[in-house]
N, C-alpha and C positions, 0 to 999 in steps of 0.2 A: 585503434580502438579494438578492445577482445569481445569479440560479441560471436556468436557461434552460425554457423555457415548459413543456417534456419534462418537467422533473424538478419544477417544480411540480404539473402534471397528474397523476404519480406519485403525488405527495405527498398528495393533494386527494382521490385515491381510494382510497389505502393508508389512511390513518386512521380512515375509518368502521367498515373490518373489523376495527376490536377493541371490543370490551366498553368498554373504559377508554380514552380517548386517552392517556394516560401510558404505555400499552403499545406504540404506535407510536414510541418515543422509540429503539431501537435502528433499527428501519428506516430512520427518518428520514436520521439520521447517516451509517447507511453511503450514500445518494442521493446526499448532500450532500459525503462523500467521495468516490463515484466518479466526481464533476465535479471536483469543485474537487480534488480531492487530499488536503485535511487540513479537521479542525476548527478554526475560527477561533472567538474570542468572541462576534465577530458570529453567527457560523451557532448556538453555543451560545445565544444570548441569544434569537435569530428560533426556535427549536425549541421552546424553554421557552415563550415567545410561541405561539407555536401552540399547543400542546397542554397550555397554562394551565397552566403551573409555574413552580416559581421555577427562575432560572437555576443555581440548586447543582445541584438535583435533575436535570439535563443532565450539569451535570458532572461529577459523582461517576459516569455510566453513560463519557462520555469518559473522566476520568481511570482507572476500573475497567478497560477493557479495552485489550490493545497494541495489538490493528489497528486504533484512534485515533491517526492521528499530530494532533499539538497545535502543527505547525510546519511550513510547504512545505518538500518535498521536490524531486528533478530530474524530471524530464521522466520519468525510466523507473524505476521501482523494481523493484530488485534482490534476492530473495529467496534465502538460499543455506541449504538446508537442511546443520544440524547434526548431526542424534542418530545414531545409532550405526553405520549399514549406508553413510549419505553420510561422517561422520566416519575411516569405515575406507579408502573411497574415497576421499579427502584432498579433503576440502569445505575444509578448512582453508587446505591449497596454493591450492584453488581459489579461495577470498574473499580471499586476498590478494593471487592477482594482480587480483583486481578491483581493490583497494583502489590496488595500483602504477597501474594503466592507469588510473586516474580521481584519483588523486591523493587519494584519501580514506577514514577512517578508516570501521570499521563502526557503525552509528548517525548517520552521516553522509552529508551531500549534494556531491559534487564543487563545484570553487568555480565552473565554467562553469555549474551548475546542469543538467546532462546525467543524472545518476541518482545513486540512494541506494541505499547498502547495508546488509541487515540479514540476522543471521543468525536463522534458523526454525529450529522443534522437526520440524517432517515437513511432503512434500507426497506420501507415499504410493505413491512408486515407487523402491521400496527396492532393487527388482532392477538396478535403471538406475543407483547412486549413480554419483558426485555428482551431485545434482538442483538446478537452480538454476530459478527462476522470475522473470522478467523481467515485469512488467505480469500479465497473467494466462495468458502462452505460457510452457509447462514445457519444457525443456531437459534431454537425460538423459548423462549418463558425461560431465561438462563440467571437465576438468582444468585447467591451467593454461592452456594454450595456447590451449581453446577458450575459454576465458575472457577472454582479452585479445582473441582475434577478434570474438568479441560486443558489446565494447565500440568496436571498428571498426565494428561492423557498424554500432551505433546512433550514430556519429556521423557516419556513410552516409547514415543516412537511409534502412539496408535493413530495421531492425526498426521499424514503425510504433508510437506510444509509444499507452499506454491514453486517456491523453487530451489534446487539445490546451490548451498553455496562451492 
């Protein structure tokens, strides 16, 4: 597994703190996510490895939860909140000019591999709608317009991405 000396030293000291090593199985993942970006079968099969499981028992916690992506994603990932307060705010208008400016569907990755968009249930700032999160910088009243600027911005090189590929 390439994962860098950081995130195994993480790793190495997070696992003792449970009763059970099968209980560090969601921490693990998200570490292993917020480097690399997504669960690989390798990173599934090296986790189950560590903490003596079979590699189902990895899977079924990946396959259970959404913010497991099971597949690289772009450089930036794009979060554009849905439910009812961004919805009325036109989160809709606004995911799709994301979708025009990067030339890609929702649950998908532009083909320059620049960012992925997905729409969310809440990021909890309802007064601000449309709420869009970019990596893990929240963006608030992000209409169309501000929407395609952002995706300027990140092919500027002005919004720094969560993580280097």
């Amino acid at each position: 597994m390439n994962l860098k000396p950081e995130t195994f030293s993480k790793i190495d000291q997070l696992i003792p703190r449970y009763p059970e090593k099968r209980s560090a199985v969601l921490p693990l993942l998200h570490l292993i996510q917020e480097e690399r970006g997504w669960i690989s079968n390798e990173a599934i099969e090296w986790v189950a490895d560590k903490l003596e499981l079979q590699p189902i028992n990895v899977y079924e916690v990946v396959t259970f939860y959404p913010m497991f992506k099971q597949k690289p994603g772009g450089r930036y990932a794009i979060k554009v909140c849905r439910t009812l307060s961004c919805a009325l705010g036109g989160a809709y208008k606004t995911c799709k000019s994301f979708q025009e400016a990067l030339g890609c569907e929702v649950d998908g990755t532009s083909e320059d591999a620049l960012a992925s968009i997905e729409f969310v249930e809440c990021h909890a700032n309802c007064g601000k709608a449309p709420v869009v999160m970019i990596d893990e910088q929240m963006y608030e009243g992000v209409d169309e317009n501000a929407a395609r600027k952002l995706v300027e911005a990140m092919r500027a090189g002005e919004i720094k991405p969560a993580r280097e590929d």
